[in-house]
C-alpha positions in Angstrom: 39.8 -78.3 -53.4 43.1 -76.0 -53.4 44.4 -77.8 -56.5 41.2 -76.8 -58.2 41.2 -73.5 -57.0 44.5 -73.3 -58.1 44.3 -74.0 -61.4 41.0 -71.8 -61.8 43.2 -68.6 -60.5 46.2 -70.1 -63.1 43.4 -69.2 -65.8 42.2 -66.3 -64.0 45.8 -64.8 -64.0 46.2 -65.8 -67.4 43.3 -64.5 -69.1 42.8 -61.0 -66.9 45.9 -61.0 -65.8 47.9 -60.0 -69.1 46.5 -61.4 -72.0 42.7 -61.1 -72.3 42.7 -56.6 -71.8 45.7 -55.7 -74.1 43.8 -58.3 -76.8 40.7 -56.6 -76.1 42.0 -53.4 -76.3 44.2 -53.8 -79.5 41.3 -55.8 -81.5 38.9 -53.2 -80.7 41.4 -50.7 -82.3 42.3 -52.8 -85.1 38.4 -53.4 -86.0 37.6 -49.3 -85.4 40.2 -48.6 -88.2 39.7 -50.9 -90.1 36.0 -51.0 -90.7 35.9 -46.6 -90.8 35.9 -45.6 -87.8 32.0 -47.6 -87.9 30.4 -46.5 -84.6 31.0 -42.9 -85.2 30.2 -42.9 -89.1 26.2 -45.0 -87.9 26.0 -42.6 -84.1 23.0 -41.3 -85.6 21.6 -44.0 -86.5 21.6 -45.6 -83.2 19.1 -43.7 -82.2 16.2 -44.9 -84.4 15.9 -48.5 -82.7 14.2 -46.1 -80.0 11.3 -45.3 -82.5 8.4 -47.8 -83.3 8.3 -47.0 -86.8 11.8 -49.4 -87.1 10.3 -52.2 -85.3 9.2 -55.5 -86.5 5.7 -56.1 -88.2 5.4 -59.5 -86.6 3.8 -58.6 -83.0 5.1 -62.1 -81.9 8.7 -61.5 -82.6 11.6 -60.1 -80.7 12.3 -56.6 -82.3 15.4 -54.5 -82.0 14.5 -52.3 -79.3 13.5 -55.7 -77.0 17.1 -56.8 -78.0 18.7 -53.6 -77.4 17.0 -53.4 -73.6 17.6 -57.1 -73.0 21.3 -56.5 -73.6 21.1 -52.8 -71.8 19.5 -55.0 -68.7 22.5 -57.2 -68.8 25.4 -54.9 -69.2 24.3 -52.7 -66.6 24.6 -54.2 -63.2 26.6 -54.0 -60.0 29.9 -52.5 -62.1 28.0 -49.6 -63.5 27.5 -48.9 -59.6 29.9 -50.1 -57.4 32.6 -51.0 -60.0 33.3 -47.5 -61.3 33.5 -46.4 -57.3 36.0 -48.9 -57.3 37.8 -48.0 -60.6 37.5 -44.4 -59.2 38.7 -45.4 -56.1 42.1 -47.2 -57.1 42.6 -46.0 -60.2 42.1 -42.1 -59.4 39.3 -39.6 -61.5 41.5 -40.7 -64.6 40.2 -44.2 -64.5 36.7 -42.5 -65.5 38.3 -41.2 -69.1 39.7 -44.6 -70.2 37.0 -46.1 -69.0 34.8 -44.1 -71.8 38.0 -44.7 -74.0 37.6 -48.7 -74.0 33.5 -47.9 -74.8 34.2 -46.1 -77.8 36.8 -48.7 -78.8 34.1 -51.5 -78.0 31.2 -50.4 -79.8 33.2 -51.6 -82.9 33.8 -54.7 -81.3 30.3 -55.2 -80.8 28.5 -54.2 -83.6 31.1 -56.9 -85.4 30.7 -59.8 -82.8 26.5 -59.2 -82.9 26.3 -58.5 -86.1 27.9 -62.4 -87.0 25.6 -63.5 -84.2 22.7 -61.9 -86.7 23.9 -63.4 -89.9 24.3 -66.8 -88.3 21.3 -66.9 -86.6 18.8 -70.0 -87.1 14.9 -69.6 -86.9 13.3 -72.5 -84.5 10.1 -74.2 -85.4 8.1 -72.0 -83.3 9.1 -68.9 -85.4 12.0 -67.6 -83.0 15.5 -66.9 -83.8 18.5 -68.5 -82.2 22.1 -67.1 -82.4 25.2 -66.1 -81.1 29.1 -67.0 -81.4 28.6 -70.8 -80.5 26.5 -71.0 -83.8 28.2 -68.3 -85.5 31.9 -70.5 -85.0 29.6 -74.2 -86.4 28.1 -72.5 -89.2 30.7 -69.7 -90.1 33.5 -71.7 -89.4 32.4 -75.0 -89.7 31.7 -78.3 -88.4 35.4 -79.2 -87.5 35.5 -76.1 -85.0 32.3 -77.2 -83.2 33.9 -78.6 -79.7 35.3 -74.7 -80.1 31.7 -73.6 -79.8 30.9 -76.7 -77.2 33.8 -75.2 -75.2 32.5 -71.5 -75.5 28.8 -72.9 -74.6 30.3 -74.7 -71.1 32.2 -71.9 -70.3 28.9 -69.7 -71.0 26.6 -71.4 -68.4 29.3 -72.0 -65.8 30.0 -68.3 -65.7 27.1 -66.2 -66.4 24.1 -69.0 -65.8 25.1 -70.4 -62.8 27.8 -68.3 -61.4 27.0 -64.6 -61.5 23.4 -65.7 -61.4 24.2 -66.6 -57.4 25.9 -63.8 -57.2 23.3 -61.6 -58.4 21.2 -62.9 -55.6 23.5 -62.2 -53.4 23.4 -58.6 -53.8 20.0 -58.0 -54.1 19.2 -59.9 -50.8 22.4 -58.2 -49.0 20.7 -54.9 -50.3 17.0 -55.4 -49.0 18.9 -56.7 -45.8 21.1 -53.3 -44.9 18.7 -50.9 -46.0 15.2 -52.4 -45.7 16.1 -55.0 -42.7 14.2 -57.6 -44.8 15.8 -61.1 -44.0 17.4 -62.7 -46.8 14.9 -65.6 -46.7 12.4 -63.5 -47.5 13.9 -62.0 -50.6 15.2 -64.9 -51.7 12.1 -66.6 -52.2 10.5 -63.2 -53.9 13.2 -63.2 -56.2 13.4 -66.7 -57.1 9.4 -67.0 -57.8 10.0 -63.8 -60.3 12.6 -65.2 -62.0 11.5 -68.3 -62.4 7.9 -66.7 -64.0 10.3 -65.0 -66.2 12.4 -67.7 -67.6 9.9 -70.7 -67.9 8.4 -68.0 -70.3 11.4 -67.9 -72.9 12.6 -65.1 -74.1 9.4 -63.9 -75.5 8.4 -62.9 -71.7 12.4 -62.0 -70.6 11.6 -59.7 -73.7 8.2 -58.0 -72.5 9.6 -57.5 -68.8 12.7 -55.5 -70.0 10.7 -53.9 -72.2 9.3 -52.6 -69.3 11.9 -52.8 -66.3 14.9 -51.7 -68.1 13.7 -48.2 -69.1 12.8 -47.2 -65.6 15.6 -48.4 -63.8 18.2 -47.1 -66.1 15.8 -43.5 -66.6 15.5 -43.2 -62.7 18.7 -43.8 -62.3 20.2 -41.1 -64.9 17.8 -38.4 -63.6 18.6 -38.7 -60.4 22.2 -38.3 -61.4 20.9 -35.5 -63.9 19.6 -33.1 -60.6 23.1 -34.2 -58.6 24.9 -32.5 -62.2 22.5 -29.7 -62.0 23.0 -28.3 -58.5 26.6 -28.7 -58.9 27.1 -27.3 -62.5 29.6 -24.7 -61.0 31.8 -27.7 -60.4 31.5 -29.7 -63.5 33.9 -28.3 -65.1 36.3 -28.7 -62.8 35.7 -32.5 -62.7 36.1 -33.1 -66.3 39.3 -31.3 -66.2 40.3 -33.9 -62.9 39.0 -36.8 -65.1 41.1 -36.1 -68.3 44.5 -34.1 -66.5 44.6 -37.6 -64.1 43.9 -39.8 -66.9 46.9 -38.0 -68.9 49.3 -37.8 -66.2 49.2 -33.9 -65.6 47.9 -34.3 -62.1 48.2 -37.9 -59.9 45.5 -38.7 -57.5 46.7 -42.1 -56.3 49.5 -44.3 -55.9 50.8 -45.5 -59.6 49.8 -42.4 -61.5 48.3 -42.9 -64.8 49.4 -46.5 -64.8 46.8 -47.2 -62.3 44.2 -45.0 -63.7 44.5 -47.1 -67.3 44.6 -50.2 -65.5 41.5 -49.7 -63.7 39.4 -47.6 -66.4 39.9 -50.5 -69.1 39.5 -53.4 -66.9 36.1 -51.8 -65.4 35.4 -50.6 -68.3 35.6 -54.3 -70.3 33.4 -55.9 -67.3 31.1 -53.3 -67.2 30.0 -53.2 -71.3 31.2 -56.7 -71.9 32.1 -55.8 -75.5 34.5 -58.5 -77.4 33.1 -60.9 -74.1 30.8 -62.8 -76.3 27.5 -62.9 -73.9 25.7 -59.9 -75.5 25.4 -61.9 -79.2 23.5 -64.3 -78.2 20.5 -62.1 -77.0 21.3 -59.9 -80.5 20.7 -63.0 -82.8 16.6 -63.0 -81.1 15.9 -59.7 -82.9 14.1 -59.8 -86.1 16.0 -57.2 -88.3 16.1 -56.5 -91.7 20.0 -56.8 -92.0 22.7 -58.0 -89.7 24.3 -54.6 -89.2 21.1 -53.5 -88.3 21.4 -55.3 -85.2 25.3 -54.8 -84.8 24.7 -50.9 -84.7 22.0 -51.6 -82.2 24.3 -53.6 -79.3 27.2 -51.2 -80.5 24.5 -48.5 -78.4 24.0 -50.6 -75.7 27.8 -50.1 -74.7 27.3 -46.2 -75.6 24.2 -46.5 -72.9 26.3 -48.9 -70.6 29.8 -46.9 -70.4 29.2 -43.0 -71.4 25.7 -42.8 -70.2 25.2 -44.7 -66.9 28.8 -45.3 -65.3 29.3 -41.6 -65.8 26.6 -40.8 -64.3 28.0 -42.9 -61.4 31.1 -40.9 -61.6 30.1 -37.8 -61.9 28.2 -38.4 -58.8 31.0 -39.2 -56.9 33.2 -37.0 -58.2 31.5 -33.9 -57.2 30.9 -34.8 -53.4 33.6 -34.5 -51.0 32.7 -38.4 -49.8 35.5 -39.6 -52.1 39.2 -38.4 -51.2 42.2 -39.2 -53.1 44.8 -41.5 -51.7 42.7 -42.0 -48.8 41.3 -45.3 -47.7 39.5 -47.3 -49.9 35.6 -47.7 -49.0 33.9 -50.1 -50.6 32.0 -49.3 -53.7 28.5 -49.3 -53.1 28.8 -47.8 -49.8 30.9 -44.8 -52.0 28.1 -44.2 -53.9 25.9 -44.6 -51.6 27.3 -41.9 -49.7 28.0 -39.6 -52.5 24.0 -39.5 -52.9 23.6 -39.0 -49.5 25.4 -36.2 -49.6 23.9 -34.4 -52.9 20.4 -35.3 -51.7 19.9 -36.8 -48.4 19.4 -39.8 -46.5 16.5 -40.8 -48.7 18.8 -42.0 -51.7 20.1 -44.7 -50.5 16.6 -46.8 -50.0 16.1 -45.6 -54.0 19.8 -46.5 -54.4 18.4 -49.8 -53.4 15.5 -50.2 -55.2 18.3 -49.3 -58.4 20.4 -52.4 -57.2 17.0 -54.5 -56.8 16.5 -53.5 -60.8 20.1 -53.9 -61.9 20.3 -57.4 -60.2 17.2 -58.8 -61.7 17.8 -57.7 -65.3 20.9 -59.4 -64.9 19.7 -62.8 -63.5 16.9 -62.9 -66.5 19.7 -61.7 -68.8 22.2 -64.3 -67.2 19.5 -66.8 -67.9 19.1 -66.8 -71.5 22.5 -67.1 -72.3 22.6 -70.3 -70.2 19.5 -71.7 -72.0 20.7 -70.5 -75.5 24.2 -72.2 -75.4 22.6 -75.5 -73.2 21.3 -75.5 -77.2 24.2 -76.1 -78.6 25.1 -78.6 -76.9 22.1 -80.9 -76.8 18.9 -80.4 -78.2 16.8 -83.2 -75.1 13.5 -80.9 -74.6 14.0 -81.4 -70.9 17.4 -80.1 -70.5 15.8 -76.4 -70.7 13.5 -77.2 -67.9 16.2 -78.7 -65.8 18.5 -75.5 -66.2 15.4 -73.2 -64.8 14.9 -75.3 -62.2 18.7 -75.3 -61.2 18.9 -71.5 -61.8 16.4 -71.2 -59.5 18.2 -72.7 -56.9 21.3 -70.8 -57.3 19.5 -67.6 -57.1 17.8 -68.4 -53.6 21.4 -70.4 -52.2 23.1 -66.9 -53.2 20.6 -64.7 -51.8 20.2 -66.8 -48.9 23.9 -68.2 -47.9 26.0 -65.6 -49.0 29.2 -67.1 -48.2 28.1 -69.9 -50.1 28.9 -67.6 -53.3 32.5 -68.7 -52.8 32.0 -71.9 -53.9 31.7 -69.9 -57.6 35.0 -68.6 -57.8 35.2 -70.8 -61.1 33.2 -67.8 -62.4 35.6 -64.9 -63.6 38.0 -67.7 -65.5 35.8 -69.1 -67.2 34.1 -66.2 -68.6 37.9 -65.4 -69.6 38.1 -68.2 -72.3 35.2 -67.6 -73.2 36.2 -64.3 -74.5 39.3 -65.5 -75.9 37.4 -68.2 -77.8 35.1 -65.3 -78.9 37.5 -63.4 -80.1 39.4 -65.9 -82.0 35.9 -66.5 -84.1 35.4 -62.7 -84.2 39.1 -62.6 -86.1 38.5 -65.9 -88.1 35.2 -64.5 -89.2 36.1 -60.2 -89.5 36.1 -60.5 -93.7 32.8 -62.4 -93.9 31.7 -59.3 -91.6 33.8 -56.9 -93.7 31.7 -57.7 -96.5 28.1 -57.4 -94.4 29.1 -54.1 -93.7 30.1 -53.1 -97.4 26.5 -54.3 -98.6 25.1 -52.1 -95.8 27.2 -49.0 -96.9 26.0 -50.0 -100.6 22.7 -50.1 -99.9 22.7 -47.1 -97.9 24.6 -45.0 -101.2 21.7 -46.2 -103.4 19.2 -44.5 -101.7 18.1 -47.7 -99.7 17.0 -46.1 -96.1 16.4 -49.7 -94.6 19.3 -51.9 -96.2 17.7 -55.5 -96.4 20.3 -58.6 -96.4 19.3 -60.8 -99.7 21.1 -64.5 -98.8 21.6 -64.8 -102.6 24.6 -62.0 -102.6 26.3 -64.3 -99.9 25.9 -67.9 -101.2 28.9 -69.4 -100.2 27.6 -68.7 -96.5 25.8 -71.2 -94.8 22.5 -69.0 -93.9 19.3 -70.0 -92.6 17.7 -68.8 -95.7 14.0 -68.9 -93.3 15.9 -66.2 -90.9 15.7 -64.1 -94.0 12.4 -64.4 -95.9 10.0 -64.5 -92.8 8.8 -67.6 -93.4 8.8 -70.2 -90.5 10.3 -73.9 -91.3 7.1 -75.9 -92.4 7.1 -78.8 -90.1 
């Protein structure tokens, strides 16, 4: 068991350790510049998945906005919460600027990894749509690279499906247990019934609940954190100058300076928004959109929401209490904020901190979920292999919620979702020109006078495109 956990922290160390963030970083760069600076040009236009007049006609179909909330569900979680405390914690108030730094380097990143996932996408017999970089690597790429995809599918389930799925369940349960005193049994078996009337619906149902689910929790939580900015305004100022003078060296709030503050802002900052990951794609490619970008400028907002919206909110809430001290002893980062709200509001906030965490988590494990199922597809297409994933995902919701050390056993978790970014971002770099040109017949469109550019498979015909993903006609059977 040593030797295995051995070689799992060799990865670990190999991926997170040096290679994975500066790749990240550096791509994300490369892709900003080189497709013009896209997520600032299309800002704007973020914002109109949020009205219903962009949304699909078919009622039966996934439309942007579910996509967008799907992904928002899985991106926020327990690192928009207790991860920037951490970041904040090591890493000094600076951590908080290059943690916003890596977002606006990621939405690029993003809108090019989920826009493939779009252009690749296949419609099933049923009328739904199936994507994301497994499929994007077999079809863009080609046959020979499919054990590339098989490899990015295994490394898919093992870390989000089954591992963080356990942990998921472990921090809701822990959650209920120190602030409601409910027995982890009990919530266990509440949460494991939910999910699993969620996920033996598809993701037509996973759609319709975070539709739902995903607007309150992350609202709640930002006006809460909205009333901490207002009574403090005063200070405000003060704290953005501590965020940016830390994250620039002109003041040093813990040990290592602005190398620490770097370190922790972009590696929080890459777990929290999961941009250039390769998860997020796959839940993109369900949308029904008109064009690929469409969708790409969508999930590049759902790291905007992730990163600038709701782990600032987290920092700002920290930030202007006196719970957190500089170079003092770490406290661990949900008891941070935790306190942080206790302070600005009163004792009150931490059973609604709670109820938060109860939200987060279960977006997450639905989330989680579908990205199992969707790459289980690549592999083999056996009708009962979907019902035998939900039935083990089950299971490693309650075991986590319910034996919390047994979590350990998942510490395969972290490296594998490290090659699976790398393998991501090897397709992402193999496949930037087909998605150079995606993005110059959106810009064309959009010059002509076309409000609602609309992908016609003919201008790409040396593509491999599910022509049906196009025309919105369903494969006759």
């Amino acid at each position: 068991m040593s030797l295995i956990e051995g070689l799992f922290g060799a990865i670990g160390d190999f991926t997170w350790g040096w290679s994975l963030i500066p790749i990240l970083v550096v791509f994300g760069i490369f892709i900003t510049c080189l497709t013009g600076f896209v997520q600032f040009r299309f800002f704007g236009r973020m914002f109109r998945v949020l009205s219903s007049k962009n949304q699909s006609g078919d009622p039966n179909a996934i439309s942007a906005r579910q996509a967008l909330l799907v992904s928002v569900g899985g991106r926020v979680g327990g690192g928009n919460i207790a991860g920037v405390a951490v970041a904040i914690t090591l890493g000094g108030p600076g951590a908080v600027f290059w943690m916003w730094a890596i977002a606006l380097v990621g939405m690029a990143t993003s809108l090019v990894e989920c826009s493939l996932a779009q252009l690749y996408k296949r419609r099933e017999p049923d009328g739904m749509f199936r994507g994301g970089p497994a499929r994007s690597i077999i079809h863009g790429l080609g046959s020979n690279y499919r054990w590339l995809a098989v490899l990015y599918a295994v490394c898919l389930i093992a870390a989000f499906a089954i591992g963080f799925n356990a942990f998921q369940g472990n921090t809701v349960a822990g959650a209920a247990e120190e602030s409601l005193g409910i027995d982890r049994w009990w919530t266990g078996g509440l949460l494991t019934i939910i999910a699993g009337f969620v996920v033996f619906g598809g993701i037509r149902r996973i759609a319709k609940v975070a539709d739902i689910v995903i607007p309150i929790m992350a609202l709640a939580y930002i006006a809460m954190a909205l009333v901490v900015i207002v009574i403090n305004i005063g200070e405000l100022p003060g704290v953005i100058w501590s965020i940016v003078a830390n994250a620039l060296g002109f003041e040093e709030a813990v040990g290592g300076g602005i190398g620490a503050a770097i370190a922790q802002g972009l590696r929080r900052g890459l777990f929290s928004n999961e941009a250039g990951l390769g998860s997020a794609p796959n839940v993109a490619a369900t949308a029904d959109v008109r064009h690929p970008i469409s969708q790409g400028i969508t999930q590049s907002f759902s790291v905007f929401i992730d990163t600038i919206l709701i782990c600032s909110c987290t920092a700002f809430v920290i930030l202007l209490g006196d719970v957190y001290a500089p170079g003092e002893e770490a406290i661990d980062g949900i008891v941070l904020t935790q306190q942080s709200l206790v302070y600005h509001l009163g004792e009150w906030t931490q059973y609604f901190l709670t109820f938060i965490i109860l939200l987060f988590a279960f977006s997450s494990i639905i989330y989680n979920y579908y990205l199992g199922e969707n790459a289980l597809t690549t592999i083999t297409g056996h009708p009962m292999a979907l019902n035998v994933l939900r039935v083990v995902i089950m299971g490693i919701v309650f075991l986590g919620a319910v034996a919390p050390g047994a979590t350990a056993v998942f510490f395969f978790s972290d490296p594998m979702m490290g090659v699976l970014a790398l393998v991501n971002l090897i397709a992402i770099m193999m496949l930037l020109p087909t998605c150079l040109r995606l993005l110059q017949d959106f810009r064309r469109q959009l010059q002509n006078g076309v409000q609602r550019p609309v992908l016609n498979p003919d201008d790409f015909p040396d593509l491999d495109i599910d022509r049906t993903a196009w025309t919105g006609e369903a494969p006759k059977n």
